[in-house]
gemmi code that builds the backbone of each chain (N, CA, C; Angstrom):
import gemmi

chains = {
    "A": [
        ("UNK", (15.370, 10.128, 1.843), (14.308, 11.064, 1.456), (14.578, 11.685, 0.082)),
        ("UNK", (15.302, 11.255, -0.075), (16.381, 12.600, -1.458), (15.705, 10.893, -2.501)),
        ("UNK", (16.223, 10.305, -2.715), (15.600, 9.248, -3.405), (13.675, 9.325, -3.888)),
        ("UNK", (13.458, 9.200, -2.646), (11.697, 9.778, -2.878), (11.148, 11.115, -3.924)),
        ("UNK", (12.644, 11.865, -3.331), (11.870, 13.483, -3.969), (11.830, 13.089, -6.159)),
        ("UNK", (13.360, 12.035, -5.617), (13.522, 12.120, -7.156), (12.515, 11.128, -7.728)),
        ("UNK", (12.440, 9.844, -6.744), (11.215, 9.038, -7.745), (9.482, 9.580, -7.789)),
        ("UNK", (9.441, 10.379, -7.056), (8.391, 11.699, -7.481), (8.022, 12.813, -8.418)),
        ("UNK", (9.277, 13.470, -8.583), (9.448, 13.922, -9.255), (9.462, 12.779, -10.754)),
        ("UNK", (9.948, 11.747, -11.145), (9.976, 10.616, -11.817), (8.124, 10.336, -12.166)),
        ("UNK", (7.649, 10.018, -11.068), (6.349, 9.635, -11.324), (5.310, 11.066, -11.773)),
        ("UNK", (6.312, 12.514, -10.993), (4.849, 13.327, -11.858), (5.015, 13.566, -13.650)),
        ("UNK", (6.077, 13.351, -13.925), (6.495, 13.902, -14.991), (5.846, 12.447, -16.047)),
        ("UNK", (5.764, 11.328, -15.741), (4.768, 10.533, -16.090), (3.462, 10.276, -15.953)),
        ("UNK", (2.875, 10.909, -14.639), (1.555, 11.303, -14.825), (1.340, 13.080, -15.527)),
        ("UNK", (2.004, 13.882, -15.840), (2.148, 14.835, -16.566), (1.574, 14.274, -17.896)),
        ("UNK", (2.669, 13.831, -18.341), (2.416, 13.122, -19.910), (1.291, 11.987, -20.215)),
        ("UNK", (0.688, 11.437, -19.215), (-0.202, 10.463, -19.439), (-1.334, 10.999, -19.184)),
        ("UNK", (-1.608, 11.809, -18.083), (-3.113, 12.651, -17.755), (-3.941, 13.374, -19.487)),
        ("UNK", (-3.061, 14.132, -20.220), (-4.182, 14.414, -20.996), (-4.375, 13.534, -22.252)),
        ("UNK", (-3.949, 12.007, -21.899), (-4.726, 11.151, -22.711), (-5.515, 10.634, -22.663)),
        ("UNK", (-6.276, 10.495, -21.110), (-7.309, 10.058, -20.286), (-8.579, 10.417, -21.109)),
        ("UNK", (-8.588, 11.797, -21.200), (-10.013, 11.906, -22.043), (-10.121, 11.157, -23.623)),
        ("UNK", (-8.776, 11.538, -24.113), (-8.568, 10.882, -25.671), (-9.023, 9.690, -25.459)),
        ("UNK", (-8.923, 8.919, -24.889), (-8.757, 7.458, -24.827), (-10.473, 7.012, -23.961)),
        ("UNK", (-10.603, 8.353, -23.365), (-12.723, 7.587, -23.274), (-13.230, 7.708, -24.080)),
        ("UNK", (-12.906, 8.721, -24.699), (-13.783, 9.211, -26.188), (-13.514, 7.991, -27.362)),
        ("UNK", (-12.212, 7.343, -27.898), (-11.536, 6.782, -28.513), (-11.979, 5.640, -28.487)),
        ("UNK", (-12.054, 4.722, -27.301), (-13.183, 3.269, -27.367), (-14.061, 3.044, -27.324)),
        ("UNK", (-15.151, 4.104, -27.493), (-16.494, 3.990, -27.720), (-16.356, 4.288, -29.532)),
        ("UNK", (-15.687, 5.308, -30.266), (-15.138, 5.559, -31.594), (-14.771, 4.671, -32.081)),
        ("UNK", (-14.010, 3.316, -31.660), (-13.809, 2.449, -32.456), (-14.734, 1.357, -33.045)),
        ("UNK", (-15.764, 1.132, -32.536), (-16.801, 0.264, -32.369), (-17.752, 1.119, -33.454)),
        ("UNK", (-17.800, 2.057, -33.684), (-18.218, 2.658, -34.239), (-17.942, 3.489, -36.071)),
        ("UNK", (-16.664, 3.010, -35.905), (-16.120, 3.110, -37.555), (-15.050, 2.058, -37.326)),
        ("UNK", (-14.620, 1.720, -38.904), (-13.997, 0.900, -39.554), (-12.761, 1.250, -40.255)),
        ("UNK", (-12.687, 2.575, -40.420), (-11.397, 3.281, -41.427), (-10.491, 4.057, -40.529)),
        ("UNK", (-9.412, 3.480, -39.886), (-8.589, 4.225, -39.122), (-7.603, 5.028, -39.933)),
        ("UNK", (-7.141, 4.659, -41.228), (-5.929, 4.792, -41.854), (-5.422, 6.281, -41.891)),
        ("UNK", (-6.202, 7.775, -41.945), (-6.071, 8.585, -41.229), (-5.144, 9.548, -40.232)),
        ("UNK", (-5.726, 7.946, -38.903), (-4.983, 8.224, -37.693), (-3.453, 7.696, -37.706)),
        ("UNK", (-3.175, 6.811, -38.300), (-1.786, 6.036, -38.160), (-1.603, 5.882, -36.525)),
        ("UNK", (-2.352, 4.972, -35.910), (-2.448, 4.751, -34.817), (-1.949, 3.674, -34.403)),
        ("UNK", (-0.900, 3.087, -33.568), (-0.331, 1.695, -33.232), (-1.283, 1.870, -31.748)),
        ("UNK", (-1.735, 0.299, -31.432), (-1.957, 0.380, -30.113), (-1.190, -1.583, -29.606)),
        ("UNK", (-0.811, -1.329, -29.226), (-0.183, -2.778, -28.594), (0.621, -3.323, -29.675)),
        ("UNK", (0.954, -3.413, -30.379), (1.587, -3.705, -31.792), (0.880, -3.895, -33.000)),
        ("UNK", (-0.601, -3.394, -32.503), (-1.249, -3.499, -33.645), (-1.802, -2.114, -34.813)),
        ("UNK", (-1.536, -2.143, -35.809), (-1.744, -0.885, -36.428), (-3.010, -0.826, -36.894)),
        ("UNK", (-3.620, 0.371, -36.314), (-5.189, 0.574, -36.665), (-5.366, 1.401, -38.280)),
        ("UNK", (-5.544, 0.337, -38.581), (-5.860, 0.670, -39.889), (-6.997, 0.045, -40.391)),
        ("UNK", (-7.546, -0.630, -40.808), (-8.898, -1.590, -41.014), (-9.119, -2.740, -40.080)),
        ("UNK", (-9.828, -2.529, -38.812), (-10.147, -3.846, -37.684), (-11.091, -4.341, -38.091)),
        ("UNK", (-11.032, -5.643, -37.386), (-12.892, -6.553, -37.252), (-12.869, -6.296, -36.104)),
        ("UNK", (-13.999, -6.900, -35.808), (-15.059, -6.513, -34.251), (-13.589, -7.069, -33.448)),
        ("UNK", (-12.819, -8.262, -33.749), (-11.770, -9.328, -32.631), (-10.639, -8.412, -32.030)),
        ("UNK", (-10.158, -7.480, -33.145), (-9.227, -6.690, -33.216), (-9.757, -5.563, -32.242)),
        ("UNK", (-10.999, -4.931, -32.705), (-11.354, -3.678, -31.919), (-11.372, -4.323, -30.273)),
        ("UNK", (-11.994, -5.255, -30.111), (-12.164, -5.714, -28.778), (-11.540, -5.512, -28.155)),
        ("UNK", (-10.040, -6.159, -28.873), (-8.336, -6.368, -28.437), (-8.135, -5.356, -27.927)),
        ("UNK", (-8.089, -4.075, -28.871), (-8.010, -2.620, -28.793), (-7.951, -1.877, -27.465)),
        ("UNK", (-9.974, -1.939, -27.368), (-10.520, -1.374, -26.737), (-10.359, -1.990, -25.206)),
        ("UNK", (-9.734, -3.243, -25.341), (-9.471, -4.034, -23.568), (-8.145, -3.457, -23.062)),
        ("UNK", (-6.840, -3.327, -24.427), (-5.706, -2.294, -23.954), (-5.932, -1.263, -23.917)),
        ("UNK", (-6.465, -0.721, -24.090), (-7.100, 0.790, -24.179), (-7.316, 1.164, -22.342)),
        ("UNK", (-8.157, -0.247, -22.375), (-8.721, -0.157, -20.725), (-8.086, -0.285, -19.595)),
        ("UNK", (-6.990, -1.417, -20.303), (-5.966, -1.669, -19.261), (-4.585, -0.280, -19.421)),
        ("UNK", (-4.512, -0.058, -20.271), (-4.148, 1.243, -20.402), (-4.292, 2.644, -19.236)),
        ("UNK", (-5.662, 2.510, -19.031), (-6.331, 3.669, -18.604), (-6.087, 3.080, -16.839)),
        ("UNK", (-5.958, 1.764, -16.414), (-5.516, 0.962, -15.291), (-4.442, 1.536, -15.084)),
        ("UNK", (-3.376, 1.364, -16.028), (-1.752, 1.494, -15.714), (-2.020, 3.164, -15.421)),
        ("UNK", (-2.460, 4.150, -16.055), (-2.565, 5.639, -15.440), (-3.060, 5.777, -14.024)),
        ("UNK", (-4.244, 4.928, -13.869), (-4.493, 5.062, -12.553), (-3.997, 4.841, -11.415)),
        ("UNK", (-3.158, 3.584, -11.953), (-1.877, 3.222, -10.827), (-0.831, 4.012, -10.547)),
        ("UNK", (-0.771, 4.870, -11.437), (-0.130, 6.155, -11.885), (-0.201, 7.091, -11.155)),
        ("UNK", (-1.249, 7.656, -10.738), (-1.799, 8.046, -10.401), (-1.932, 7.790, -8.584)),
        ("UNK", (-2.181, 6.592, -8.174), (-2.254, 6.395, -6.951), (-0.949, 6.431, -5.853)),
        ("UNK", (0.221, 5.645, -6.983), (1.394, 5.644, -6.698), (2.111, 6.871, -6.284)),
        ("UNK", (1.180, 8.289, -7.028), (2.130, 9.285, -6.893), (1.364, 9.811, -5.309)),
        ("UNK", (-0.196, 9.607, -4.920), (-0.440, 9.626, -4.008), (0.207, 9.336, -2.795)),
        ("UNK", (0.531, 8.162, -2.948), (1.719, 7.235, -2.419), (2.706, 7.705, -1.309)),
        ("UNK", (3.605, 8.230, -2.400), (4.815, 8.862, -2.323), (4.623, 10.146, -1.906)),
        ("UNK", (3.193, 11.152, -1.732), (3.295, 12.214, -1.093), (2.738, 11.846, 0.612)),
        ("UNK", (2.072, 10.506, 1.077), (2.256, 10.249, 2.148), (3.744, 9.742, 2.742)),
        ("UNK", (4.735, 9.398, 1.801), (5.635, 9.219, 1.799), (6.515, 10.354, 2.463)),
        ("UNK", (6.329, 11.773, 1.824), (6.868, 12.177, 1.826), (6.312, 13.310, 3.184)),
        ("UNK", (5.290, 12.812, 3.596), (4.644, 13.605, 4.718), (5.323, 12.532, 5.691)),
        ("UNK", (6.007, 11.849, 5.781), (6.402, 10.639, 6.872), (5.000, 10.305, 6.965)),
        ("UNK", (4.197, 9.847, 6.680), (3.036, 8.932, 7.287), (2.743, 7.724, 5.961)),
        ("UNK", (4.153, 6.842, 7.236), (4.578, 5.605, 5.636), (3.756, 4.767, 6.518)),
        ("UNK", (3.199, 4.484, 7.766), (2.349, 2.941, 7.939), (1.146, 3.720, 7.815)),
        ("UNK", (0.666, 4.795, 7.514), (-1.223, 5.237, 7.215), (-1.105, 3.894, 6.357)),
        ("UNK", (-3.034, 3.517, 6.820), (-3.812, 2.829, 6.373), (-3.947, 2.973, 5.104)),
        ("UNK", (-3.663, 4.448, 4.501), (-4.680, 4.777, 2.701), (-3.250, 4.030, 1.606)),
        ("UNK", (-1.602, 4.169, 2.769), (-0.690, 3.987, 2.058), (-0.939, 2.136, 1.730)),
        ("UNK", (-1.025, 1.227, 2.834), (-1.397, 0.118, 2.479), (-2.729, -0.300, 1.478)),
        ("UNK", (-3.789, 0.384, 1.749), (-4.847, 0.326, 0.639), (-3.867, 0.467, -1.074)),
        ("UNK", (-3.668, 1.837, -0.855), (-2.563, 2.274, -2.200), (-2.361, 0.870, -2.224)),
        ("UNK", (-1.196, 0.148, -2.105), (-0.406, -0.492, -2.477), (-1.260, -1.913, -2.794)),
        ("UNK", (-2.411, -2.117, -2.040), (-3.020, -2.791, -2.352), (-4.197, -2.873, -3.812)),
        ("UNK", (-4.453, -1.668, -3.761), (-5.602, -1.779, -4.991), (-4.062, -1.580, -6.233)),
        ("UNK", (-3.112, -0.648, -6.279), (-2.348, -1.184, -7.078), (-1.926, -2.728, -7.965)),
        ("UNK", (-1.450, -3.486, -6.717), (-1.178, -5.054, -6.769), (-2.451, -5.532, -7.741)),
        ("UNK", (-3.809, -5.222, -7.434), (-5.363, -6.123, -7.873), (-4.967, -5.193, -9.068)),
        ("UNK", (-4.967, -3.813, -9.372), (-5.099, -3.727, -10.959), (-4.127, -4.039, -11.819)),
        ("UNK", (-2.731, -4.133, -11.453), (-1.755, -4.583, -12.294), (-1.990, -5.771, -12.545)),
        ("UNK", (-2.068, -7.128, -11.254), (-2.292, -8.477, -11.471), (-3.544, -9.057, -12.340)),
        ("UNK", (-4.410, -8.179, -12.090), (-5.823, -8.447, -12.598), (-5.752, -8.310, -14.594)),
        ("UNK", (-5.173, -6.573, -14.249), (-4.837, -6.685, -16.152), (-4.077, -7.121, -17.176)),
        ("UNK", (-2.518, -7.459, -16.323), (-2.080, -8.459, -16.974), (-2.403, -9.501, -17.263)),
        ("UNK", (-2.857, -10.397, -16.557), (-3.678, -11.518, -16.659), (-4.517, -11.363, -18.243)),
        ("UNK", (-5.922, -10.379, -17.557), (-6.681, -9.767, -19.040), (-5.840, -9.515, -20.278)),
        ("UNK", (-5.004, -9.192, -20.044), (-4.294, -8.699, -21.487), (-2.808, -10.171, -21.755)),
        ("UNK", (-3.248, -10.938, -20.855), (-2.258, -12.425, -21.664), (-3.633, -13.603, -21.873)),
        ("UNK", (-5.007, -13.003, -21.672), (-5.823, -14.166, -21.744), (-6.526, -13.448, -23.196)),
        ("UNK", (-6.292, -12.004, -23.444), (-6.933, -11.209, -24.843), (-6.417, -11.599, -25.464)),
        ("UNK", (-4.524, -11.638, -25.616), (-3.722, -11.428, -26.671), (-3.877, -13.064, -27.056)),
        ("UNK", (-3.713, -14.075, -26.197), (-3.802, -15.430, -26.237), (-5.152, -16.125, -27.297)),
        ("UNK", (-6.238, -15.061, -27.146), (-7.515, -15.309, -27.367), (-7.298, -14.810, -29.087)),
        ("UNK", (-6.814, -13.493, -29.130), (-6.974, -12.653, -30.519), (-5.821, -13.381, -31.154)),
        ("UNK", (-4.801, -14.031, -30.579), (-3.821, -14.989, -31.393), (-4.391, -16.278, -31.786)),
        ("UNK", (-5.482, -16.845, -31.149), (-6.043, -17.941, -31.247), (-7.374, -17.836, -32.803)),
        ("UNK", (-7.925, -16.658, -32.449), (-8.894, -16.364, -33.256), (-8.596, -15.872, -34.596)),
        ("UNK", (-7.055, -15.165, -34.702), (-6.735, -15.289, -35.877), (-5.858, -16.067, -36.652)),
        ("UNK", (-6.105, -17.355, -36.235), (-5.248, -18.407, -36.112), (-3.550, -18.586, -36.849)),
        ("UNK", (-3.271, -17.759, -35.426), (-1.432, -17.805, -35.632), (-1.018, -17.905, -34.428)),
        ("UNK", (-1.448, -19.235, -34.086), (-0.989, -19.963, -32.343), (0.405, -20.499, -32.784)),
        ("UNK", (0.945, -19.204, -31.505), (2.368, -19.367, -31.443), (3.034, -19.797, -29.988)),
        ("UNK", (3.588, -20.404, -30.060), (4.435, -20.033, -28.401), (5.182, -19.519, -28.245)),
        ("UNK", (5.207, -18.546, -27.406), (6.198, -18.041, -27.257), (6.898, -18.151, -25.560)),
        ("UNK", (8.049, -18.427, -25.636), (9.153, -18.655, -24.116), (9.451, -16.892, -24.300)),
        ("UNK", (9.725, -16.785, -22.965), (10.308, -15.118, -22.573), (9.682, -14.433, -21.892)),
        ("UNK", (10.284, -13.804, -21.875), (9.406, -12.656, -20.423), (9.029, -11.014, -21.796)),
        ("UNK", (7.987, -11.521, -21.385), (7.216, -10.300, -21.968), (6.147, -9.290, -21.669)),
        ("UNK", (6.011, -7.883, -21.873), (5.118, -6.834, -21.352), (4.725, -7.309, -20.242)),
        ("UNK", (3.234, -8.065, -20.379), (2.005, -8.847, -19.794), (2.575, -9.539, -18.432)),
        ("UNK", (3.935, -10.106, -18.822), (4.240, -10.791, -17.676), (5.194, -10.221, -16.586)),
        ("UNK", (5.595, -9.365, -17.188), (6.589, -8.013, -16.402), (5.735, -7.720, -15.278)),
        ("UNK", (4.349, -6.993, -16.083), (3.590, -6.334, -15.305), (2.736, -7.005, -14.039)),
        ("UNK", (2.364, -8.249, -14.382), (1.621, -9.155, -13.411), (3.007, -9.368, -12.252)),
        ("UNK", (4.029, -9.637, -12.658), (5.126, -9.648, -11.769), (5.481, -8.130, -10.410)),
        ("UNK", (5.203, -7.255, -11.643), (5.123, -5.793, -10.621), (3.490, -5.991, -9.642)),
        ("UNK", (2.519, -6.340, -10.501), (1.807, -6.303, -9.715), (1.976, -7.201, -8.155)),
        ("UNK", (2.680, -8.175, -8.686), (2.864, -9.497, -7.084), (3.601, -8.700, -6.137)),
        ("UNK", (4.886, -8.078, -6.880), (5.430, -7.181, -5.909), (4.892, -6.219, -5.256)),
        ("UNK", (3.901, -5.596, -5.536), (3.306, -4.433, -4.723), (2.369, -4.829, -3.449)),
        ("UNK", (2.006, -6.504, -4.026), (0.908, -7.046, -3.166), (2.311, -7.467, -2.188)),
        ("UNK", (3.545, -8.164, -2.243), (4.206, -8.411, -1.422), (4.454, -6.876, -0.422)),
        ("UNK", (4.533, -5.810, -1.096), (4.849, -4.292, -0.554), (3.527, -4.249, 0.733)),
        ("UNK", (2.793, -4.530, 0.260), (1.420, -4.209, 0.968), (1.052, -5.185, 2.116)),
        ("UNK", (1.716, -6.291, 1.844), (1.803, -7.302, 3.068), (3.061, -6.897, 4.173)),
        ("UNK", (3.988, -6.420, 3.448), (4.449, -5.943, 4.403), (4.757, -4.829, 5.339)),
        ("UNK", (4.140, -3.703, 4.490), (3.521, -2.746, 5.234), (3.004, -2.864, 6.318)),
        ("UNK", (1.641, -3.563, 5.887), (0.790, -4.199, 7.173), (1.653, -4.831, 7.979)),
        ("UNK", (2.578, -5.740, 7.719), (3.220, -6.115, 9.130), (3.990, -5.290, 9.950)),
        ("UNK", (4.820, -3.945, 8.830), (5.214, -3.411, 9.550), (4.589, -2.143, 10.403)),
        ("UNK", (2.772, -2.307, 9.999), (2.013, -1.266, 11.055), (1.969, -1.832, 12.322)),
        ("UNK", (1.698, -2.915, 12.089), (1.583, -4.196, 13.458), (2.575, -4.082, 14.424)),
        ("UNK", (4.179, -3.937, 14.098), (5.029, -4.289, 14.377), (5.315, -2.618, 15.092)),
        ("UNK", (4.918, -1.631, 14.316), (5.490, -0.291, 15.148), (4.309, 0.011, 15.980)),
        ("UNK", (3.025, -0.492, 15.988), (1.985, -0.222, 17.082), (2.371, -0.499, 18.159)),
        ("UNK", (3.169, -2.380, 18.000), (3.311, -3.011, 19.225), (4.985, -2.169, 19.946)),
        ("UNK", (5.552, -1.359, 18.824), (7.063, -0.518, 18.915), (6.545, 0.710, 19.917)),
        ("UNK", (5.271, 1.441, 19.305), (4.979, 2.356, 20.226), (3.929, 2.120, 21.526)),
        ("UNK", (3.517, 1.354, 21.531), (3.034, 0.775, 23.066), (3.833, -0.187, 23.837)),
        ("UNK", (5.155, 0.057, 23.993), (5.979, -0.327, 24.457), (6.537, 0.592, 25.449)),
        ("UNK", (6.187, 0.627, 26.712), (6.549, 2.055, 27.406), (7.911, 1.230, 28.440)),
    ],
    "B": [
        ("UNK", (-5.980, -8.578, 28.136), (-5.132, -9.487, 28.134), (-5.076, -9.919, 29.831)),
        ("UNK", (-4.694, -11.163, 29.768), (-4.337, -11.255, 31.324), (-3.061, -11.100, 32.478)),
        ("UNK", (-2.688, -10.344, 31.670), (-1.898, -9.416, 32.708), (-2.066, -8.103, 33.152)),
        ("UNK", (-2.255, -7.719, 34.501), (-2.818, -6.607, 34.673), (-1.917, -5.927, 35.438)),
        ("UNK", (-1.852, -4.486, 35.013), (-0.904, -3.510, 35.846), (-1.712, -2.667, 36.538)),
        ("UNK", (-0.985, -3.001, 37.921), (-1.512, -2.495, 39.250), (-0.946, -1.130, 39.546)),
        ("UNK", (-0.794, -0.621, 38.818), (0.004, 0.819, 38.645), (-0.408, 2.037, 39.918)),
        ("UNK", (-2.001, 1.947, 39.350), (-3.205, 3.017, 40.279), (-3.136, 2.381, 41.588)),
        ("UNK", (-3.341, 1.236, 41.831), (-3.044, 0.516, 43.193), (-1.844, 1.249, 44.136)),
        ("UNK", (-0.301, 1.332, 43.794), (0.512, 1.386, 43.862), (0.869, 2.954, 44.058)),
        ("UNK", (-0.077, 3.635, 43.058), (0.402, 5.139, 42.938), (-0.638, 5.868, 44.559)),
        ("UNK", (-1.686, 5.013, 44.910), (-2.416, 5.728, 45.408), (-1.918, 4.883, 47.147)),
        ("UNK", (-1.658, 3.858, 46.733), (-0.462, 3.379, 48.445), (0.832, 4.347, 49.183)),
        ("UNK", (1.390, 4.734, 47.743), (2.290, 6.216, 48.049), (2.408, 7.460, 47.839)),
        ("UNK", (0.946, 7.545, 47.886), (-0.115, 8.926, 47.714), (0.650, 9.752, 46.376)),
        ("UNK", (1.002, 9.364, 45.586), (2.096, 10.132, 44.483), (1.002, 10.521, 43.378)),
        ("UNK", (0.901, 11.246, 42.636), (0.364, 11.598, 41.991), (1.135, 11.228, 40.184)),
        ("UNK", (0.144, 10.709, 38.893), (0.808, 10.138, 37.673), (1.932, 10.859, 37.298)),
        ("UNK", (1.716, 12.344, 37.115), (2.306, 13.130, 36.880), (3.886, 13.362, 37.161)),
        ("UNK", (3.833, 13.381, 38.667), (4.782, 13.085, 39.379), (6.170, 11.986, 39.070)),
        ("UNK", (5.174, 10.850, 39.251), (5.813, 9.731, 38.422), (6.121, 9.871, 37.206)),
        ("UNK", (5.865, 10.535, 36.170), (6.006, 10.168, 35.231), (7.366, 11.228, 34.835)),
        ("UNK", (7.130, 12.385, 35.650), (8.375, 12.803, 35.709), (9.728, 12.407, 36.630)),
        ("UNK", (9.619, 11.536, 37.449), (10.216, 10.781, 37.888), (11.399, 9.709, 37.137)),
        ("UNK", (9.869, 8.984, 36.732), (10.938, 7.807, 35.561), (11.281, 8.500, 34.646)),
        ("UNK", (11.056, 9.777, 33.845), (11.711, 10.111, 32.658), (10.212, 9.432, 31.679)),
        ("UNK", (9.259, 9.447, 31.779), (8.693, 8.924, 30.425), (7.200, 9.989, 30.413)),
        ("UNK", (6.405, 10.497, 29.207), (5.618, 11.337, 29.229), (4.161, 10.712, 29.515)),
        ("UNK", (3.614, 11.592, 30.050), (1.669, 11.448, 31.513), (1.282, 10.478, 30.480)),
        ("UNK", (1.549, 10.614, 28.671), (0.757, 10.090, 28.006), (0.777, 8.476, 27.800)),
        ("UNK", (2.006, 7.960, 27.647), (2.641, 6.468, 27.942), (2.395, 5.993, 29.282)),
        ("UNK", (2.258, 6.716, 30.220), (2.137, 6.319, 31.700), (0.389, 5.954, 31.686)),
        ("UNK", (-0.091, 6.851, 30.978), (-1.853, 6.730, 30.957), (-1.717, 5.320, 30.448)),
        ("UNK", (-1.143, 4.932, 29.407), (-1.209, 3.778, 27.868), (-1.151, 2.998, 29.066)),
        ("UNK", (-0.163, 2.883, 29.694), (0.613, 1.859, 31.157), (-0.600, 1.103, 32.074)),
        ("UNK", (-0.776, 2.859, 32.316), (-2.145, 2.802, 33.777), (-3.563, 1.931, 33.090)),
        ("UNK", (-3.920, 2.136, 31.915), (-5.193, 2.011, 31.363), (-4.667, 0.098, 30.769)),
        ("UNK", (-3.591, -0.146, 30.791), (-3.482, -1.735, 30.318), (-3.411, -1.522, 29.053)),
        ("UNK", (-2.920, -1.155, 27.803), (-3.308, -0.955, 26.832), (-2.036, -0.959, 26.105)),
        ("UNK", (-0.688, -0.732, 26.526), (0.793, -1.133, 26.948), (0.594, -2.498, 25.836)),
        ("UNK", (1.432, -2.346, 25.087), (2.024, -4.045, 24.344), (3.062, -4.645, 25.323)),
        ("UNK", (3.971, -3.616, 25.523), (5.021, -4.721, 26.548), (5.702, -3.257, 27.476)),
        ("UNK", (6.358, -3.831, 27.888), (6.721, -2.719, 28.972), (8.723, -3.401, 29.513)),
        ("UNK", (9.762, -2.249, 28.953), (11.018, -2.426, 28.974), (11.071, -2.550, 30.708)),
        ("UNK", (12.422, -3.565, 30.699), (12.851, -3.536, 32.278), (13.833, -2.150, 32.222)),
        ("UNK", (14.206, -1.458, 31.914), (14.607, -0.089, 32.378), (13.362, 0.735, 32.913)),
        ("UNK", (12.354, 0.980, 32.292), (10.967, 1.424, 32.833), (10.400, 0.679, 34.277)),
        ("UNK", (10.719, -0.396, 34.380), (9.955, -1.094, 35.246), (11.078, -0.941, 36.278)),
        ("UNK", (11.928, -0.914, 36.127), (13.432, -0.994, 36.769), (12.948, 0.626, 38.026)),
        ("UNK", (12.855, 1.679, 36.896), (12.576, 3.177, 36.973), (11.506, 3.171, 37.971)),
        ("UNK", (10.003, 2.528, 37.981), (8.877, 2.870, 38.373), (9.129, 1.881, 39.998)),
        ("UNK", (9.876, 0.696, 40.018), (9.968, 0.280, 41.242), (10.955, 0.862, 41.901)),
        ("UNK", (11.548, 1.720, 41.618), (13.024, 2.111, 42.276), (12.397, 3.764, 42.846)),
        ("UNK", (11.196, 4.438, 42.408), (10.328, 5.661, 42.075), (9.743, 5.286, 43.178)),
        ("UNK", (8.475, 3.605, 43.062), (7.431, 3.397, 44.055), (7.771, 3.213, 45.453)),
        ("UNK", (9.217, 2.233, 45.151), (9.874, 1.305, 46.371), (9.146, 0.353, 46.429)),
        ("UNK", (8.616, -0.502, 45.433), (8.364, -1.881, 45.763), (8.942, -2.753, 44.661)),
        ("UNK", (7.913, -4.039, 44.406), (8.827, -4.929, 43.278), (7.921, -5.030, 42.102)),
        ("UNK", (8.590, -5.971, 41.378), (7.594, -5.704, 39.933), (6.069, -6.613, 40.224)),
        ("UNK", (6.555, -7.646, 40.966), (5.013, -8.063, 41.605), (4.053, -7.309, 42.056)),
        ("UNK", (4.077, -5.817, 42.476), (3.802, -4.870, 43.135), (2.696, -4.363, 41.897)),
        ("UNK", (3.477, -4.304, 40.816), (2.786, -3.925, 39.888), (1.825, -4.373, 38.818)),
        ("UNK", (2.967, -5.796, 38.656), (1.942, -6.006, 37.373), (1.670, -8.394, 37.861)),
        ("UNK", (0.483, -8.242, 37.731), (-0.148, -9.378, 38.410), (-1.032, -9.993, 36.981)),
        ("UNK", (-0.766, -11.553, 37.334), (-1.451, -12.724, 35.773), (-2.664, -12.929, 36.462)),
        ("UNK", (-3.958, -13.207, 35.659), (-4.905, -13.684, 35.980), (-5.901, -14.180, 34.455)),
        ("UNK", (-6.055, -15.524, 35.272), (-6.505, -16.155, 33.847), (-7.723, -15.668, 32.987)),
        ("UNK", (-7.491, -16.025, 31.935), (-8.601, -15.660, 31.059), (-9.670, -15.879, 31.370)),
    ],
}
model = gemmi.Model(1)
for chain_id, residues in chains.items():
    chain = gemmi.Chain(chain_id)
    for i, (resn, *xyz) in enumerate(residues, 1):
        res = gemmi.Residue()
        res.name, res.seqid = resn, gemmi.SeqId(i, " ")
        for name, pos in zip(("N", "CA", "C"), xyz):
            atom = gemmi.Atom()
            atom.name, atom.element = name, gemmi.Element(name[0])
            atom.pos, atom.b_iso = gemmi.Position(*pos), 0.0
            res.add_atom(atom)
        chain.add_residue(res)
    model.add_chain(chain)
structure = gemmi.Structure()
structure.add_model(model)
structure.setup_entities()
């Protein structure tokens, strides 16, 4: 339990720091589409420095931006998580959902953001390969794991139903 | 499922009341209801051990197969 308090404590202090960028960042991708002169802001977003985009770049942007605003929400749910966690009600149904809509947005945006970066590397033609484990693929990896978390949750609701109707 | 526990059969042959029983074997009215109502995933031979040694009969007494 002492583990939980601390990876809680861990996760608020990261949804602390990430919550009041939520609004920056709705306001911010509709703003980009909309001007051309970042230089200003000195803004990095994914390794790219916003300083003069085309429409390919803003796209890029505005899809990490989105998947961005994904990774908070997971953020977000996770810490949900961990306070059913911490109520002991680890086989509730909302904890397997959790773990499940987690798994679909991590897997889902990594994906999006190795089929963008693949696309905006293609379009500005500097097709590279690259071998290694990187961001995009970290994250689709966390995402499999959570979907493995969530499968086994469920088995282990199955498994303590059939534990407590066992008289 | 098709196994059925004859529990109520049994309780009302030795006029005993659930309650009774259930303080008997050591297990609470509410698991004994789960028991009585069929609704039980499985049921330990210390319990069953408890409830025939309680009723005075055998586990045939209690719990009977009948096909789907």
């Amino acid at each position: 339990m002492r583990n939980t308090h601390i990876l809680k404590f861990i996760v608020d202090v990261i949804w602390i720091f990430s919550f009041p960028v939520i609004p920056l960042i709705i306001v911010f991708i509709p703003y980009i589409f909309f001007t051309d002169d970042f230089s200003g802001l000195n803004l990095v977003v994914n390794g790219i420095d916003l300083e003069v985009l085309d429409i390919n770049s803003k796209l890029f942007v505005a899809i990490s931006l989105i998947a961005y605003l994904a990774f908070i929400y997971c953020v977000y749910r996770f810490r949900k998580l961990l306070r059913y966690f911490l109520a002991k009600k680890i086989f509730d149904n909302q904890v397997i959902k959790g773990f499940n809509v987690i798994a679909s947005l991590l897997t889902l945006f990594g994906f999006i953001m190795i089929v963008v970066s693949f696309v905006s590397n293609v379009i500005n033609k500097k097709l590279e390969f690259e071998i290694g484990v990187n961001s995009n693929l970290m994250i689709i990896c966390l995402g499999l794991f959570f979907l493995v978390l969530s499968e086994t949750f469920k088995a282990s609701k199955e498994f303590k139903k059939n534990s407590d109707l066992t008289i | 499922m098709s196994i059925i526990v004859n529990l109520d059969v049994m309780l009302a042959k030795r006029k005993m009341k659930s309650k009774d029983l259930a303080e008997i074997i050591d297990i609470t009215t509410a698991n004994l209801s789960i028991l009585k109502s069929g609704k039980a995933r499985a049921i330990r031979f210390s319990t069953l051990e408890a409830i025939c040694k309680a009723l005075d009969c055998q586990p045939s007494d209690i719990l009977e197969y009948t096909e789907d």
